[in-house]
One Martini backbone bead per residue (centre of mass of N, CA, C, O) as a GRO file, in nm:
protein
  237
    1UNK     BB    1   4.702  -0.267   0.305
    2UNK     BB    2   4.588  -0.145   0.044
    3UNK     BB    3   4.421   0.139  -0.046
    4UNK     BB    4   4.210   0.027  -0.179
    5UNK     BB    5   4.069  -0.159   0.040
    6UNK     BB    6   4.009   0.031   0.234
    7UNK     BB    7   3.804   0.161   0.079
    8UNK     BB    8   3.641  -0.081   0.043
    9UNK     BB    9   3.568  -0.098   0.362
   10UNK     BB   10   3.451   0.176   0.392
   11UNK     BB   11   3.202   0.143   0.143
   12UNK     BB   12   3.087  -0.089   0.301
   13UNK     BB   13   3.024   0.061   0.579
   14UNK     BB   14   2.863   0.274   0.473
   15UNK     BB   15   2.628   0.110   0.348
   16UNK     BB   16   2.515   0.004   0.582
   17UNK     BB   17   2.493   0.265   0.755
   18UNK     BB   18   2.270   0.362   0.585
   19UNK     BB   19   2.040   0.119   0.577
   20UNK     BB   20   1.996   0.169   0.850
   21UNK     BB   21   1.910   0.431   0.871
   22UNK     BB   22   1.645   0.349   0.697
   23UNK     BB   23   1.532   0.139   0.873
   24UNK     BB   24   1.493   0.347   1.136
   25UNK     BB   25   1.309   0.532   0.962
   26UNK     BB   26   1.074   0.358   0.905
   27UNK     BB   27   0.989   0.322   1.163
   28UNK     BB   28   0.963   0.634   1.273
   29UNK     BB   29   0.764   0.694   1.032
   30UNK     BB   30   0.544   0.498   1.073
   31UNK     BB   31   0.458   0.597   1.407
   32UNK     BB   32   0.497   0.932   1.357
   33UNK     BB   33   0.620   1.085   1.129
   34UNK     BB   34   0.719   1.325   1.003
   35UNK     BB   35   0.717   1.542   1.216
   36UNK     BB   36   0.768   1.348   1.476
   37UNK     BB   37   1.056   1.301   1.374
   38UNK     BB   38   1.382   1.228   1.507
   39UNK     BB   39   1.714   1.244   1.382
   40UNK     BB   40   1.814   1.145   1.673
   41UNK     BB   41   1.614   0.887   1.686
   42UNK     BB   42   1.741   0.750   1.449
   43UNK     BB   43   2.073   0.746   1.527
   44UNK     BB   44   2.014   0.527   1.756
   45UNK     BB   45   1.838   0.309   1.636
   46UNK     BB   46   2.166   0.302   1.435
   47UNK     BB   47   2.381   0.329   1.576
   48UNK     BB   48   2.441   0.661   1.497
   49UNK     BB   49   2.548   0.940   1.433
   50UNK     BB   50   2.492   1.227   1.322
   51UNK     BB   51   2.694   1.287   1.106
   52UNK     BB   52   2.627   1.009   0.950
   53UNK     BB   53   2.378   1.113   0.873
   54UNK     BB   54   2.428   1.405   0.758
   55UNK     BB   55   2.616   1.262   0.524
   56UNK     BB   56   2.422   1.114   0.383
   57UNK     BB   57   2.157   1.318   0.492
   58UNK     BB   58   2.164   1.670   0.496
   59UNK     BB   59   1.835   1.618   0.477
   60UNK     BB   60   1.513   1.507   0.590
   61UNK     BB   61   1.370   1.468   0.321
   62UNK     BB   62   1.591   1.266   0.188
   63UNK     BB   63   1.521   1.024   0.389
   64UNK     BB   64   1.236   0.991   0.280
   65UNK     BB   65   1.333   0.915  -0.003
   66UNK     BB   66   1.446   0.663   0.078
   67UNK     BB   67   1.229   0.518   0.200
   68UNK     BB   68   1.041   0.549  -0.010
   69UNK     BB   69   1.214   0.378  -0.248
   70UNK     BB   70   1.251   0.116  -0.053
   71UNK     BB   71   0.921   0.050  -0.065
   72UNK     BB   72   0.833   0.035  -0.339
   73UNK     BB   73   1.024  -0.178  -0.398
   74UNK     BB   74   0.912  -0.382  -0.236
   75UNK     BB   75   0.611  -0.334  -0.338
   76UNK     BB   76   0.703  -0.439  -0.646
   77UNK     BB   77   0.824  -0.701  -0.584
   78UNK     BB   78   0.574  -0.822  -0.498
   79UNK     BB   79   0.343  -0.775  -0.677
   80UNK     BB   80   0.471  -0.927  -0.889
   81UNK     BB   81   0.474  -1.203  -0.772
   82UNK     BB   82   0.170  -1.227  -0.736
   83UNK     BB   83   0.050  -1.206  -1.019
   84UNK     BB   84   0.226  -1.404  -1.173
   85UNK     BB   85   0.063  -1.689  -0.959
   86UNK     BB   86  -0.157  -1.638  -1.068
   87UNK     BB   87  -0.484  -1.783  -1.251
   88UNK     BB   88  -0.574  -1.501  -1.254
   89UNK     BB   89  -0.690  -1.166  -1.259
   90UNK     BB   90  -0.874  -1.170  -1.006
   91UNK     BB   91  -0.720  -1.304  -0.844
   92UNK     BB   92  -0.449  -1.129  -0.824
   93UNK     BB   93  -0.605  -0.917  -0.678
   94UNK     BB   94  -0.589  -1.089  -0.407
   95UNK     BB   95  -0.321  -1.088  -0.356
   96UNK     BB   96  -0.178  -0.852  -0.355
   97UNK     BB   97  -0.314  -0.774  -0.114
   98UNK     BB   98  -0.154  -1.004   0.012
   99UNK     BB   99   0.090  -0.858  -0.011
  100UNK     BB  100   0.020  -0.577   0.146
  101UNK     BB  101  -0.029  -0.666   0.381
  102UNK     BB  102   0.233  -0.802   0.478
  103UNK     BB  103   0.425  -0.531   0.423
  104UNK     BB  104   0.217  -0.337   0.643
  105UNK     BB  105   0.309  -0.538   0.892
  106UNK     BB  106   0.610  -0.627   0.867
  107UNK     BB  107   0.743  -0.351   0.671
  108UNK     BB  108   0.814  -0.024   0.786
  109UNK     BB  109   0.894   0.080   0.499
  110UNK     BB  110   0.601   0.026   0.426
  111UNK     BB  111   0.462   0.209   0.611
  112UNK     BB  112   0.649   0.468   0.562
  113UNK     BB  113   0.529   0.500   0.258
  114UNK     BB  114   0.236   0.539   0.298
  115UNK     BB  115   0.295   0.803   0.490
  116UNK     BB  116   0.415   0.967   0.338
  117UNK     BB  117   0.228   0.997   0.058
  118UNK     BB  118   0.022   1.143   0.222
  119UNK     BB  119   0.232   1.392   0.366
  120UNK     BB  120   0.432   1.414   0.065
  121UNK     BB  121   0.579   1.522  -0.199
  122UNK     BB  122   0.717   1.249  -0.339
  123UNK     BB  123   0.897   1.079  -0.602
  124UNK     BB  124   0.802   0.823  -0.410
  125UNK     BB  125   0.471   0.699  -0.469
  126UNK     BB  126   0.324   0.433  -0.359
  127UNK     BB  127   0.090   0.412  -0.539
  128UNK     BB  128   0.223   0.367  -0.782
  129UNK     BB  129   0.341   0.036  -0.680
  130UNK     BB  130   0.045  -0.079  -0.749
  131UNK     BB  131  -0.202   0.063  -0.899
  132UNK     BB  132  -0.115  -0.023  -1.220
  133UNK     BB  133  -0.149  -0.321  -1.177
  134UNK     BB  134  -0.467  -0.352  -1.068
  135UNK     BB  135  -0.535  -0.171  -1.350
  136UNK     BB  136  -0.434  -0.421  -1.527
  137UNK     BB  137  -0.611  -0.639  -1.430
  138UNK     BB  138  -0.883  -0.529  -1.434
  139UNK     BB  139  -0.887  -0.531  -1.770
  140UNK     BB  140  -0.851  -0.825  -1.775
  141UNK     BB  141  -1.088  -0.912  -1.688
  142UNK     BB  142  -1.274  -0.814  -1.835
  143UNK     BB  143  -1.180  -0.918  -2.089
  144UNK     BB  144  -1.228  -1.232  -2.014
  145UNK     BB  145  -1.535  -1.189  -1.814
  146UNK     BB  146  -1.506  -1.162  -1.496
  147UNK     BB  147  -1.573  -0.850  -1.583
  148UNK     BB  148  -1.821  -0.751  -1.810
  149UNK     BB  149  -1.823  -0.469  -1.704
  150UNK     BB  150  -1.715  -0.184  -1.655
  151UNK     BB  151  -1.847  -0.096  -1.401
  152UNK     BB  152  -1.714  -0.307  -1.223
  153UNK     BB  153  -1.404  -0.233  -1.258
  154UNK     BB  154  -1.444   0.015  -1.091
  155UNK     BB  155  -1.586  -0.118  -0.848
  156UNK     BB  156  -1.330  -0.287  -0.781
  157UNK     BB  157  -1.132  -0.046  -0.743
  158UNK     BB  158  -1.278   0.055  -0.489
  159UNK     BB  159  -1.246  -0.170  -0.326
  160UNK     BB  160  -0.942  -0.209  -0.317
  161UNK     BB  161  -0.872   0.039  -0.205
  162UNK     BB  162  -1.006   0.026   0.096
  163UNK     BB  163  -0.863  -0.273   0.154
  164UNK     BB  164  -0.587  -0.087   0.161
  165UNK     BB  165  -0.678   0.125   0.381
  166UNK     BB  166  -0.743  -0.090   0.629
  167UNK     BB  167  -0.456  -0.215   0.648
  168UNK     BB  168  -0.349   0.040   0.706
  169UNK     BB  169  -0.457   0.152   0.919
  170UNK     BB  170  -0.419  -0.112   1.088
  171UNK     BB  171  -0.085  -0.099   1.096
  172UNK     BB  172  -0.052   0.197   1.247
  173UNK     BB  173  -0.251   0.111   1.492
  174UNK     BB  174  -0.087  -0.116   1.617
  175UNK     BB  175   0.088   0.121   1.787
  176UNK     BB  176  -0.133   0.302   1.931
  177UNK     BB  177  -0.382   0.019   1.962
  178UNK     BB  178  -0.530  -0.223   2.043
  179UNK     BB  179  -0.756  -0.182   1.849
  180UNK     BB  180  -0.683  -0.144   1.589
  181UNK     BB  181  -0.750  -0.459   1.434
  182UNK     BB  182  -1.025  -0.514   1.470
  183UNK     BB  183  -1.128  -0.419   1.181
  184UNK     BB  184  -0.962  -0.617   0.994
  185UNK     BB  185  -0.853  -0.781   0.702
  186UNK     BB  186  -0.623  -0.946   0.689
  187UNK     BB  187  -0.760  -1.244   0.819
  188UNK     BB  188  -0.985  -1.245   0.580
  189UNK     BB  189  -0.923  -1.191   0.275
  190UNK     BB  190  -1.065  -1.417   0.117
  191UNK     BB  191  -1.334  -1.400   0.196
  192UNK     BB  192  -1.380  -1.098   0.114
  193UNK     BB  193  -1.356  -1.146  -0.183
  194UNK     BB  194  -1.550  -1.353  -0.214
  195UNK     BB  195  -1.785  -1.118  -0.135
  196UNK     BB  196  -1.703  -0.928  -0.360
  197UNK     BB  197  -1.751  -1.120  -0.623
  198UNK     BB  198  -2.036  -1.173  -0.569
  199UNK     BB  199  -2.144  -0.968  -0.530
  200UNK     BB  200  -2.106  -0.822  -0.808
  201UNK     BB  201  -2.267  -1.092  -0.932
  202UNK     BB  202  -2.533  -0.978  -0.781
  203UNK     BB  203  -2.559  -0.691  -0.901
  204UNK     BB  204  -2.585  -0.773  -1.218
  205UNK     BB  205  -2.840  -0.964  -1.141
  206UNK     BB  206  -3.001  -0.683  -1.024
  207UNK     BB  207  -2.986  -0.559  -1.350
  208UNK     BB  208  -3.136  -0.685  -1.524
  209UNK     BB  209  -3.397  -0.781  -1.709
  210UNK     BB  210  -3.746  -0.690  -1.564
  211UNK     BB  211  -3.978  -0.674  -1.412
  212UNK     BB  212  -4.159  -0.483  -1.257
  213UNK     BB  213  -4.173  -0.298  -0.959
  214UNK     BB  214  -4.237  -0.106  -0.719
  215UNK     BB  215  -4.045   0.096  -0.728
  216UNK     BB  216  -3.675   0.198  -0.737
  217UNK     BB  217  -3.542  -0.038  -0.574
  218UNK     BB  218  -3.211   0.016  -0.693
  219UNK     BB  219  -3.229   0.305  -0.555
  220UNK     BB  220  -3.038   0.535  -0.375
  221UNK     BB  221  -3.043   0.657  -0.085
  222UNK     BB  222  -3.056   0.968   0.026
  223UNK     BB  223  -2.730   1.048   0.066
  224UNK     BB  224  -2.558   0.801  -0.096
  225UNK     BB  225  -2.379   0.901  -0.259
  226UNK     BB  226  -2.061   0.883  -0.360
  227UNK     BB  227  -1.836   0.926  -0.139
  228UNK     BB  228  -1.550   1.005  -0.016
  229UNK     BB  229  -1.287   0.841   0.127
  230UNK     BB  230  -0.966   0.772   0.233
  231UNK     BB  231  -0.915   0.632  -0.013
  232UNK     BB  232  -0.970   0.839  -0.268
  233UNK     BB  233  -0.850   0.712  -0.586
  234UNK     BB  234  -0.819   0.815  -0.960
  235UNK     BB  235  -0.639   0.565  -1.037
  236UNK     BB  236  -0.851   0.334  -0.977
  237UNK     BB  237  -1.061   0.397  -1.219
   0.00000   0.00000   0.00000
């Protein structure tokens, strides 16, 4: 065997034992998060030792940034899948969902791309890695006439942010507690859809210009005005 060769088989190698570690760290960063999770036990979880592990990345907040880039993009190769299939862009927008859930059900590395950018200023942002499609979607509804009001588009904005946090919290606590999935939106997506877009057209025709009723019906009860949520974030507006 030529030196060349030993080479090839060794850059194999070290690339395999890499994979392992993030595939093991995205593991362990959705279950535990950063503070709690423990660089000893990424390394049995990926049968290698510490020094394999710190010759890779020889410090843990490295770890999360490899775990965070290959979540993102598993991310954005969804979601650009999905928005691509739809055949409206209010469709797309139900997809994109469902490819969210998809992913944050089925794989820790994005279950911990999204927990880690929670948790850390990292470079890769697992929000970048869907909000900017789905805010080009919703421009586009809006444009096509699916969302007629300016107002709709954000309003459908902040729905989307909801239920792509419930989809969160609902896969985090699922390693957690019996109970995490209770109300969970992921099995009834359609649904969910169904009832927020006939909603949104439900709100623009119950504000359309007609006779006056005693008292501002349509004003919201008091200290009920928009209070940030748990994933209220300005970039879906």
């Amino acid at each position: 065997m030529t030196n060349h060769e030993r080479a090839g088989i060794k850059q194999e190698r070290a690339g395999r034992t890499r994979a392992l570690l993030i595939q093991a760290a995205g593991e362990e960063f959705a279950r535990r998060g950063y503070a709690g999770t423990s660089l000893t036990r990424i390394s049995r979880a990926a049968m290698a030792t510490i020094g394999a592990l710190t010759f890779h990345f020889p410090a843990k907040n490295e770890l999360a940034e490899a775990v965070g880039e290959l979540g993102c993009e598993l991310t954005r190769e969804a979601v650009d899948r999905a928005a691509a299939a739809a055949h409206s862009p209010a469709e797309a927008v139900a997809e994109v969902t469902r490819a969210l859930a998809e992913l944050l059900e089925h794989r820790p590395v994005v279950q911990a791309a999204a927990r880690l950018s929670r948790e850390l200023p990292l470079k890769h942002d697992w929000l970048e890695s869907w909000v900017p499609t789905v805010r080009t979607l919703l421009a586009q509804a809006h444009r096509s006439g699916e969302l007629p009001e300016e107002d709709d588009q954000e309003l459908a904005g902040v729905l989307v942010a909801c239920v792509v946090s419930n989809l969160e919290v609902s896969a985090l606590r699922a390693h957690e507690s019996p109970l995490g999935g209770a109300w969970g939106v992921r099995g009834r997506l359609a649904e969910v859809w169904e009832v927020l877009w006939s909603g949104i057209a439900g709100r623009r025709a119950r504000t359309q210009p007609g006779p006056r009723t005693s008292g501002p019906a349509g004003a919201p009860a008091e200290g009920s005005d928009r209070a940030d949520g748990p994933y209220d974030d300005p970039r879906m507006a």
